[in-house]
N, C-alpha and C positions, 0 to 999 in steps of 0.2 A: 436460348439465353437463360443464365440460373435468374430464378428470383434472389431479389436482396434482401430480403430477410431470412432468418431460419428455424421458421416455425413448420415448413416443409420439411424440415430435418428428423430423423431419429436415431438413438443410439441403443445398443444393448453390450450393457457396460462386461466388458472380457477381461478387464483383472483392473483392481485399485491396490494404488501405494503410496506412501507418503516419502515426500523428500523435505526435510527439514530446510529450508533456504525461504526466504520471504520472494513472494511471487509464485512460488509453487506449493506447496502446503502436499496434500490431499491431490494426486491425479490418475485420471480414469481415464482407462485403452478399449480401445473399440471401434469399428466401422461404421463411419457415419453414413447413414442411406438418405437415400430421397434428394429432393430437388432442393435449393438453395444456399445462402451463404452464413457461416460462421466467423464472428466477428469477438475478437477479445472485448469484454463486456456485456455480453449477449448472456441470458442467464439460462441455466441448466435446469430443467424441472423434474424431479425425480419423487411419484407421490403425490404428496401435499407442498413436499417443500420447494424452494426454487434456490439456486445460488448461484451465486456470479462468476463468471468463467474470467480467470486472471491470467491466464495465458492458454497458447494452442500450439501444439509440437506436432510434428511429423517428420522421424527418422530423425530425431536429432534436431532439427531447424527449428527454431523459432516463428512462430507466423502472426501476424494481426488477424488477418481471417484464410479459412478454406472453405471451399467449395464440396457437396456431397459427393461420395463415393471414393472415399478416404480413410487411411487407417489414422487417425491422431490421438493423442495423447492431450484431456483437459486438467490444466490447473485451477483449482479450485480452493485454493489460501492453506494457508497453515490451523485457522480458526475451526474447520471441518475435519471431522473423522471418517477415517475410511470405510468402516466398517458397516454393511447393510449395500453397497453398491452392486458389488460382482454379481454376476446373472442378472438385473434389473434393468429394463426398458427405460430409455428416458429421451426427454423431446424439450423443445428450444422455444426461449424465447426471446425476443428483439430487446436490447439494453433500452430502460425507458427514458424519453424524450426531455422529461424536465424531473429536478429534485434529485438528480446524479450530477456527478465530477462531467469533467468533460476529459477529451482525452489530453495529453499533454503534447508538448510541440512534437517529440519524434513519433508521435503517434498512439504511445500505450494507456491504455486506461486505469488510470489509480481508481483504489478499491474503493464501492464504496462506503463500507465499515470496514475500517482499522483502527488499529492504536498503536502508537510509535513510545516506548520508555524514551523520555528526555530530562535532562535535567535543566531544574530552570532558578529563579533567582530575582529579587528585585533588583540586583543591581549589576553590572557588567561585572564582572573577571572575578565572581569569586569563587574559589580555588576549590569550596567543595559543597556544590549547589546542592539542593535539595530534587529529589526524585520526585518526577512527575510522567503520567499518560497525557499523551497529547493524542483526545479522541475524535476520529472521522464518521458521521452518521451521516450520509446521503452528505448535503449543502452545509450541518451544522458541526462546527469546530468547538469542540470542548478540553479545558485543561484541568487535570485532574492533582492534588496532592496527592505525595508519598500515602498519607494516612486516607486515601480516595477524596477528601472534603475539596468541593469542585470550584474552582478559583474562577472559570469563566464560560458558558457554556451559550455560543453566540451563533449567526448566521456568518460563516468566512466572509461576507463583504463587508461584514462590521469594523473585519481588522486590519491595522496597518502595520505591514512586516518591512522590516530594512534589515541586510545583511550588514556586519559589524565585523569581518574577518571571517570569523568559523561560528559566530554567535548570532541569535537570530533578536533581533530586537520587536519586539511583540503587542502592540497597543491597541486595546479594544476602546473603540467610539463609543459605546454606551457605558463606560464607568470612566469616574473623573479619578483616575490613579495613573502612577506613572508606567510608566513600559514592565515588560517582565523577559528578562532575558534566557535564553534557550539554545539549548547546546544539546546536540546527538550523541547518544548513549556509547557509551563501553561497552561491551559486551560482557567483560566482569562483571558490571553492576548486577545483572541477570540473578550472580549467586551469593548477592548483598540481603539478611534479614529485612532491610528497608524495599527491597523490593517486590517482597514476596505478594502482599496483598491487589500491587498492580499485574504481576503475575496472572494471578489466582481471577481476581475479577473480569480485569480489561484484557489478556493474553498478547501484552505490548509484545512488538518486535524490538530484536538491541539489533536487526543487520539490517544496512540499507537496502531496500527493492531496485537492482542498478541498474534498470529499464528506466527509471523515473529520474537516472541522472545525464548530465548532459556528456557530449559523447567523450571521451576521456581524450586530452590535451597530451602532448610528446613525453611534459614533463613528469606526467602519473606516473609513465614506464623506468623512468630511474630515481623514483623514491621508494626505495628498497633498506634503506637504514632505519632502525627501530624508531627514533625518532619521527624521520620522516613519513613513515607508515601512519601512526600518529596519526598526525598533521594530513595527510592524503583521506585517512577514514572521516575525519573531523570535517575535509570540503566536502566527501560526497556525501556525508548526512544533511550537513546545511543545505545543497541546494536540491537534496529528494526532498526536506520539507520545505524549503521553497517552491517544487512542484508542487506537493502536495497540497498545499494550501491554495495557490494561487487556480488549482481546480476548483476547490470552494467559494471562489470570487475575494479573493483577499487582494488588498494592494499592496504590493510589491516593489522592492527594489534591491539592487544588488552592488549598492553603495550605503 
């Protein structure tokens, strides 16, 4: 029987490349040896440093974990560079117990440092919100202005989110202010001079992670008109930061 963890494991990395898509970044091919299990979130230690494995392929397939004696493929974010892996020995560690996400209900583990570009807004529906990072560090949720100056930087059970359509309504317990409203990125924003500084800093995502959303409904498959496309990107940002959050102990709702 394997052990469940995979600190039994090791890898020597046979070729890295990056695939620009959030969830994949930076991934490294190689045979995993030895005895135990690999688990999406389990972290990769190569060095001195360690990083979190965001996903595990084999031939194509997507996996939560595999077993040693395997050829796979780790994803390892968009935020790491390739560069320095090929030829290098590397060995496993167990995703730690407390002060991480948990995984979300279909099972995938959100990261746990990211930064999501969002635009946000004190007040519902306006037409041309102001850019913000919306940042994930282990448990703590931070919201960053366009100009970086950091609006709120709290522990996720601080906050209470309600969905509002495609907008996220946003209220932190420990400041007497009102909501801040939050809407998932354009992907043009990316090549907006307003964005450049969260760019540059925080290396916000503008695509959703679509493991983090829920399983796609009949109706997704025939919103194919520019509008509707729209409107389809618009849900699945809203409820991957509804995951997203509700891993950092946020309360939720989707009314």
């Amino acid at each position: 029987m394997q052990p469940l963890d995979p600190q039994g494991l090791s890898m020597t990395v046979k070729d890295a490349f990056f695939v620009n898509t959030p969830g994949k970044g930076a991934i490294l091919t190689g045979h995993l040896d030895g005895w135990g299990v690999l688990r999406v979130g389990d972290g990769l230690a190569c060095g001195e440093q360690v990083f979190e494995i965001l996903g595990i392929e084999k031939f194509k397939h997507v996996l939560r974990e595999i077993e040693g004696g395997h050829d796979v493929g780790l994803a390892l974010g968009t935020h790491v560079p390739t560069g320095g892996f090929a030829g290098r020995s590397v060995s496993f560690l167990p995703r730690p117990s407390s002060g991480v996400p948990s995984l979300t209900p279909r099972g995938w583990a959100v990261p746990s440092h990211t930064a999501v570009m969002v635009g946000w807004s004190g007040q519902r529906g306006v037409v041309r919100p102001r850019f913000g990072a919306l940042v994930f560090d282990g448990l703590t949720v931070a919201l960053n202005d366009e100009d970086d100056t950091e609006l709120f930087s709290v522990h996720g059970s601080r906050l209470v989110v309600r969905a509002i359509g495609t907008t996220l309504s946003v209220v932190n317990r420990e400041e007497q202010i009102a909501a801040r409203y939050i809407v998932g990125p354009d992907p043009r924003w990316a090549g907006s001079p307003r964005a450049a500084t969260l760019l540059a800093k925080h290396r916000v995502e503008v695509y959703p992670d679509l493991r983090l959303a829920p399983e796609p409904r009949w109706w997704h498959r025939i919103m194919i008109m520019p509008a509707s496309r729209v409107l389809n990107r618009k849900i699945i940002w809203r409820d991957v930061l509804l995951a997203m959050l509700r891993t950092r102990g946020a309360v939720t709702s989707n009314r």
